[in-house]
ZAMARGU-4260 file (C-alpha; in steps of 0.2 Angstrom, whole numbers, plus 5000, padded with zeros to 4 digits):
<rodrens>
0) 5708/5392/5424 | 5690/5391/5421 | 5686/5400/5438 | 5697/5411/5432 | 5689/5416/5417
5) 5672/5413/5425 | 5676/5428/5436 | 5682/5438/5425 | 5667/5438/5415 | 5655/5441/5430
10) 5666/5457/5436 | 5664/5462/5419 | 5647/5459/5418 | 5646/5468/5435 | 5657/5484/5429
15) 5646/5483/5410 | 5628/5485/5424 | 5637/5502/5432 | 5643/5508/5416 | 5624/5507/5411
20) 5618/5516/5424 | 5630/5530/5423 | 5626/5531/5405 | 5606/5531/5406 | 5605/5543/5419
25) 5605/5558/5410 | 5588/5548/5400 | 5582/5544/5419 | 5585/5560/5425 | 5574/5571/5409
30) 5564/5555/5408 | 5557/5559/5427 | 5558/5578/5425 | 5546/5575/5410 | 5534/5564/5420
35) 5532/5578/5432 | 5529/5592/5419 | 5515/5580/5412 | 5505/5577/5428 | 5505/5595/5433
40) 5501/5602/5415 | 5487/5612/5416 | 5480/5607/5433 | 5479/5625/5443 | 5483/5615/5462
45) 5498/5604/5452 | 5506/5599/5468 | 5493/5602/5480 | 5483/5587/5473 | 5496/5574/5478
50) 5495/5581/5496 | 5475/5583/5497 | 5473/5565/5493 | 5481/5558/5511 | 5475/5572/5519
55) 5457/5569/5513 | 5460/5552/5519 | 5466/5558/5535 | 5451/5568/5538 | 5438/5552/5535
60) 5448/5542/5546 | 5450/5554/5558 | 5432/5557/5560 | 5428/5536/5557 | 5442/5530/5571
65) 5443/5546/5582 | 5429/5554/5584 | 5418/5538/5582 | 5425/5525/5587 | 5437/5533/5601
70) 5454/5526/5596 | 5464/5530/5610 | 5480/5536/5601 | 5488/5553/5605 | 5490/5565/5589
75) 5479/5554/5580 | 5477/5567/5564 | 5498/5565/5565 | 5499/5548/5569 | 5488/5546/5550
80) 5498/5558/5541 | 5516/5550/5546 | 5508/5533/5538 | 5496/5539/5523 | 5511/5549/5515
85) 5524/5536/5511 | 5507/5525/5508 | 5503/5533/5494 | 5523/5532/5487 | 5520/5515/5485
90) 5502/5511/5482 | 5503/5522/5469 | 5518/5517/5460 | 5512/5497/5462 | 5497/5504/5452
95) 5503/5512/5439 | 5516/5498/5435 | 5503/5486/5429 | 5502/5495/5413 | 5516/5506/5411
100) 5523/5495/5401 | 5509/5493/5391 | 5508/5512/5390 | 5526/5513/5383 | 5524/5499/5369
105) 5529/5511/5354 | 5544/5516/5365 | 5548/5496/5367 | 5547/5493/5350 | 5555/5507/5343
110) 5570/5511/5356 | 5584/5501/5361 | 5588/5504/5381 | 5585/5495/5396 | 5568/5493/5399
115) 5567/5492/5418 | 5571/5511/5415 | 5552/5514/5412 | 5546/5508/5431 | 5559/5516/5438
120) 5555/5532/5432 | 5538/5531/5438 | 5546/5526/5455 | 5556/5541/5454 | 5542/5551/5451
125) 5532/5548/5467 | 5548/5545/5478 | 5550/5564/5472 | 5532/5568/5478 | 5533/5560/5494
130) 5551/5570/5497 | 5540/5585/5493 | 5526/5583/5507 | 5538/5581/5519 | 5538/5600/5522
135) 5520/5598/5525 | 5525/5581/5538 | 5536/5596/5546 | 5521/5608/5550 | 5512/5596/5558
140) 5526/5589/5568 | 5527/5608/5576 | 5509/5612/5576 | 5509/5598/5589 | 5525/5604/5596
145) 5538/5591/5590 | 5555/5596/5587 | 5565/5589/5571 | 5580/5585/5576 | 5598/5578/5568
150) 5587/5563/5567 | 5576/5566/5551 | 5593/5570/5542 | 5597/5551/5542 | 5582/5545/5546
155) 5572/5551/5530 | 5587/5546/5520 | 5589/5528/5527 | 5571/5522/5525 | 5569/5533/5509
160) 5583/5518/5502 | 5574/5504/5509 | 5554/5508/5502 | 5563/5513/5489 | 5571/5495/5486
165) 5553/5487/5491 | 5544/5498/5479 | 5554/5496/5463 | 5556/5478/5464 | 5537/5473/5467
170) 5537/5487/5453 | 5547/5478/5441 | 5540/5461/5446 | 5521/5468/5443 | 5525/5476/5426
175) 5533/5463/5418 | 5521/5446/5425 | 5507/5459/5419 | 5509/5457/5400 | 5509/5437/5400
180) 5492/5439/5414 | 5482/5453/5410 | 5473/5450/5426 | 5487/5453/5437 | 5480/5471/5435
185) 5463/5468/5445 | 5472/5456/5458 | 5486/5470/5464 | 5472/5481/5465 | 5464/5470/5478
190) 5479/5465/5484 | 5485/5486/5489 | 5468/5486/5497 | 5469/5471/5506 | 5490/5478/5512
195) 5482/5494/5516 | 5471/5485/5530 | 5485/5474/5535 | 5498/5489/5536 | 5497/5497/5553
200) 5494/5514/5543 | 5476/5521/5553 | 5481/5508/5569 | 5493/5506/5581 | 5504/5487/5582
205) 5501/5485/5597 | 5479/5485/5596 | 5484/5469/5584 | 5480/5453/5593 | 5494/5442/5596
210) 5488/5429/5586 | 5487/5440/5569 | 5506/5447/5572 | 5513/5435/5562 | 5501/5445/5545
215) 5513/5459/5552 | 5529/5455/5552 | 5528/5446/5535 | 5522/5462/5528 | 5537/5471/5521
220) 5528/5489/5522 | 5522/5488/5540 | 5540/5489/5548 | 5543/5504/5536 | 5526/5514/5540
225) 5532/5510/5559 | 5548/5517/5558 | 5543/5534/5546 | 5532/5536/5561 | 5544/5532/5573
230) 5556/5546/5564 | 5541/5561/5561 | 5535/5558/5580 | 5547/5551/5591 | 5564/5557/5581
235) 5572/5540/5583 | 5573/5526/5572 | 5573/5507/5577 | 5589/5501/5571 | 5587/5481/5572
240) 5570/5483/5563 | 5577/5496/5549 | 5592/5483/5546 | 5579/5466/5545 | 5569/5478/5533
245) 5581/5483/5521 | 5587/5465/5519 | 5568/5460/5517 | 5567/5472/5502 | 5583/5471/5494
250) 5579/5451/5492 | 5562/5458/5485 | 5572/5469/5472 | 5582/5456/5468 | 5569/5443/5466
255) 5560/5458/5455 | 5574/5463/5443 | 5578/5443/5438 | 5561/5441/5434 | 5560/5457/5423
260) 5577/5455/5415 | 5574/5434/5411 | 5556/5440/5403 | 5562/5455/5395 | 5569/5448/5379
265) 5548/5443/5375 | 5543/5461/5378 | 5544/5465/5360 | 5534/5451/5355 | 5520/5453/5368
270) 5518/5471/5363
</rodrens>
């Protein structure tokens, strides 16, 4: 009888989380929509500056590793692209979730709703960015006379879930440990510099010596960069190494959204 009841409690705990997000999403959805308006307000390139930042950053390395130092990768000014964009996805949300809590304190205090609504939407926000440079992905990919295929469809879907996962649960994870350790703040942004070396963003796999694979497969972002550019260049995704990913990351998400709900209830407090 006790199972019983026991289940009974956890389905409707279960259906009560659905019926929340079905609820908030009208608040997620003008929440988001408001984050954009804000960032683009009174800037005369808007869009254009969250597409100039990889390019510049393709344009350095390009001269550093290509011209320089000779890498020997074909397409190299694509090769950078097809990593630096859905880099700068996560590297910025991570970022900006140290203190977007912080940021929101009077919205905490003063508002009853669930709070992992506030990393999400910034989340959102760049997913939405990097969604929007993908046009620019596509000229590229036909300037050097590569032909989307069906591919991209379910490709660009796909991964977009699984970074997506990654994202928001180190996301919640960094936002919510940051208000009991203020210092967490300066430690992710060594930490994103340190995974930016460490991801195979400006390098191929295979230049990484056998005894330093192991850094790359216990990064969760390097099988993802691996396959966006696997989708962009080659129009194929590797399946076995999409399906370990997305595992990987939703055990990340979860992992992220216990530790943000069981430290919520102090968030009021803290603020």
């Amino acid at each position: 009888m006790a199972k019983k009841i026991n289940y009974i409690k956890v389905k409707k705990s279960f259906k009560s989380q659905i019926m929340d997000i079905l609820y908030y999403f009208d608040l997620v959805s003008v929440l988001t929509a408001k984050e954009l308006k804000v960032r683009y307000k009174n800037s005369v390139l808007g869009y254009f500056w969250s597409v100039l930042n990889p390019l510049s950053m393709a344009l350095i390395f390009l001269f550093a590793f290509k011209k320089v130092l000779k890498i020997p990768i074909e397409n190299y000014t694509f090769f950078l692209i097809c990593g630096l964009f859905p880099w700068q996805w996560f590297s910025n949300s991570v970022m900006v979730s140290t203190n977007i809590l912080l940021s929101n304190a009077t919205l905490i205090k003063k508002t009853n709703f669930p709070f992992y609504i506030i990393p999400l939407v910034s989340v959102l926000n760049d997913m939405i960015h990097f969604i929007m440079s993908i046009p620019i992905i596509l000229a590229l990919a036909l300037s050097y006379k590569i032909w989307p295929t069906i591919a991209w469809i379910y490709g660009i879907l796909l991964l977009t879930i699984s970074q997506f996962f990654l994202t928001f649960g180190i996301s919640l994870f960094v936002s919510s440990l940051n208000l009991f350790f203020r210092d967490l703040e300066r430690i992710v942004n060594i930490g994103i510099m340190i995974l930016f070396y460490g991801t195979p963003i400006f390098y191929d796999t295979s230049f990484v010596p056998q005894r330093y694979k192991f850094f790359i497969i216990i990064n969760p972002l390097a099988g993802i960069i691996e396959n966006w550019r696997d989708i962009f260049m080659k129009n194929s995704i590797n399946f076995p190494l999409f399906w370990k990913n997305l595992a990987y990351n939703i055990i990340i998400f979860s992992l992220g959204f216990f530790i943000f709900k069981k430290l919520s209830y102090k968030f009021g407090e803290i603020l």
